[in-house]
N, C-alpha and C positions, 0 to 999 in steps of 0.2 A: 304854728307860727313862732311860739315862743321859746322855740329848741334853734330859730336862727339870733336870737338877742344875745349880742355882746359880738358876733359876728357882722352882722350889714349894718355900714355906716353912712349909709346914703339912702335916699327917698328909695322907695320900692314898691313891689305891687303883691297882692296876696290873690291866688285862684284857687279854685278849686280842682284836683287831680280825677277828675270824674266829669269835668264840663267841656263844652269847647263854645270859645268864646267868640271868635270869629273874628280875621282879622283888624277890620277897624276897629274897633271894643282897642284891640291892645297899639294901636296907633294913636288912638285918643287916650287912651292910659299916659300914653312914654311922654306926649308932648305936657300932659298936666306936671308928671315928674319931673321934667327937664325945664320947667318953665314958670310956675304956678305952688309947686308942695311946699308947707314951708311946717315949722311946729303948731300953727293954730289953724291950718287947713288943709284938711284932707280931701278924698275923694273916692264917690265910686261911681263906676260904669251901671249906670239905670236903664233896665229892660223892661220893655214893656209884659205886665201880666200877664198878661193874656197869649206871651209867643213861649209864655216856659210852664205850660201846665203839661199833664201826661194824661192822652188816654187811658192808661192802665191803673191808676190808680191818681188817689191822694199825693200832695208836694208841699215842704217846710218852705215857706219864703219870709224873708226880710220887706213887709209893704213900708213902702215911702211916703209920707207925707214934707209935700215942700212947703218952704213959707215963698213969700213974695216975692224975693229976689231969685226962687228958684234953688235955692240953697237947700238942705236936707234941712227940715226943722222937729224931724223924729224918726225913729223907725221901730218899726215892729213885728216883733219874730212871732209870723202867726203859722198854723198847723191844719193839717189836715187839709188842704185846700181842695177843690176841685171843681170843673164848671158842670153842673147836672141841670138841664133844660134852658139852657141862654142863660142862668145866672150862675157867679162865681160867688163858691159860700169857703167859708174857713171853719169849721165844726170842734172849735177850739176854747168855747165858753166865752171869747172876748167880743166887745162891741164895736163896731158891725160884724154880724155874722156875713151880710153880703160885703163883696168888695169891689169896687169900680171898677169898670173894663178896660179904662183907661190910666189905673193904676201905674206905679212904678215901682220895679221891685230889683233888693240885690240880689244876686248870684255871686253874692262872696268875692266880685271884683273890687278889690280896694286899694286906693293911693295913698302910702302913708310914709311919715318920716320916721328913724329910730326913735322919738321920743315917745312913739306910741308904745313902743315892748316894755316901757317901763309901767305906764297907764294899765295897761294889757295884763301886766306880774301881779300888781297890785290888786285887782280885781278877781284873780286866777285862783290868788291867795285865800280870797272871803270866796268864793264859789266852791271851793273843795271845802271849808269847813262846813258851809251851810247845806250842799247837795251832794258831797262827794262817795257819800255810800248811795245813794241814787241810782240803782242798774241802769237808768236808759235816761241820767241827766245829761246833758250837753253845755258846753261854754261857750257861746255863740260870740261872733262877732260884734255884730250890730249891739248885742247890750252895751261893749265897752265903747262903740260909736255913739252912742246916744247918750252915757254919762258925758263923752268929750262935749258933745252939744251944749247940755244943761250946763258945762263951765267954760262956757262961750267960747267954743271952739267951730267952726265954722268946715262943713262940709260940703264939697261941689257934688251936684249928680250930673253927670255928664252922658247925656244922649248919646246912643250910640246907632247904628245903620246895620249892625252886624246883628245874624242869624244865631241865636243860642239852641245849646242842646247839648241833651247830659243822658245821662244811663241810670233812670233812677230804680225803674225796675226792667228787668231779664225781659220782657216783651218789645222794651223799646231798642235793643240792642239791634233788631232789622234795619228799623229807618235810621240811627244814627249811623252804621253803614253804610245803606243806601246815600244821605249827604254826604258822611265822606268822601263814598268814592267820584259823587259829582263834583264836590270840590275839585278832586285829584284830575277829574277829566279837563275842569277849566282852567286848569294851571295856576290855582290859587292856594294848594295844598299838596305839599312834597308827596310821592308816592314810599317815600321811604324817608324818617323821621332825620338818619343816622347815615352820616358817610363811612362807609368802610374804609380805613385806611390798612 
């Protein structure tokens, strides 16, 4: 994200190149952008837990807790997740090990203004000196969402109606397929990404 700063000077949205997010998710995106983004409010597309776990294995999610107004009032980047006998556990040392099944969780859908790439730098900055020889550290998002929070910045999670699904390991590569090409059969999904001209 931080190789587009100094370029995008308008509200915009950040995905992940491995997900699909399904159309409403990005209709409910555009209209927060076009309507809603400003510097002290962000936004992301909140899927429910329970529709982004994998068969095949363990999944890193962003769990959301709201406050009152529905607004994000935390997030956190838990690990290892999985559901084994009707309960969803995170086997990642943090408290709760279990997590609601009616959780809300990101998938790296996010609404934000250029003032976040500088929020973003600044943070980027102390993460490489603090973890950056760390073979399998990561710079998460949701960490530099959840500073914005603590200095009263105000995030929307905005429900979304759309189907999520990603490729997180080699086994799930059938059924994301198989919805594609159901998509493609409903007319809700180009058969082909890219016009020839």
């Amino acid at each position: 994200m931080l190789c587009a700063q100094g370029v995008v000077q308008e509200p915009f949205a950040v995905i992940n190149a491995d997900d699909f997010y399904g159309r409403h998710a990005f209709e409910v995106a555009a209209t927060f952008l076009k309507q809603d983004c400003r510097d002290n409010r962000y936004a992301i597309v909140g899927y429910p837990l329970t529709s982004t776990l994998s068969e095949h294995g363990t999944v890193n999610r962003g769990v959301c807790t709201l406050d009152d107004d529905g607004k994000l009032a935390s997030i956190t980047e838990r690990v290892n997740i999985a559901q084994v006998d009707g309960v969803i556990r995170a086997a990642d040392a943090l408290q709760p090990e279990a997590l609601p099944m009616d959780a809300r969780v990101s998938m790296n859908f996010w609404c934000f203004e250029p003032a976040f790439f500088q929020e973003a730098a600044n943070q980027f900055s102390s993460f490489l000196q603090e973890r950056g020889q760390e073979e399998k550290s990561e710079f998460f998002i949701p960490l530099v969402a959840d500073s914005f929070i603590r200095e009263g910045g105000a995030i929307d999670v905005i429900p979304t109606s759309a189907t999520w699904f990603g490729v997180t390991y080699k086994e799930d590569a059938p059924a994301v397929q198989s919805s594609l090409d159901a998509l493609i059969r409903s007319g809700e999904y180009p058969s082909e990404l890219w016009m020839r001209g």
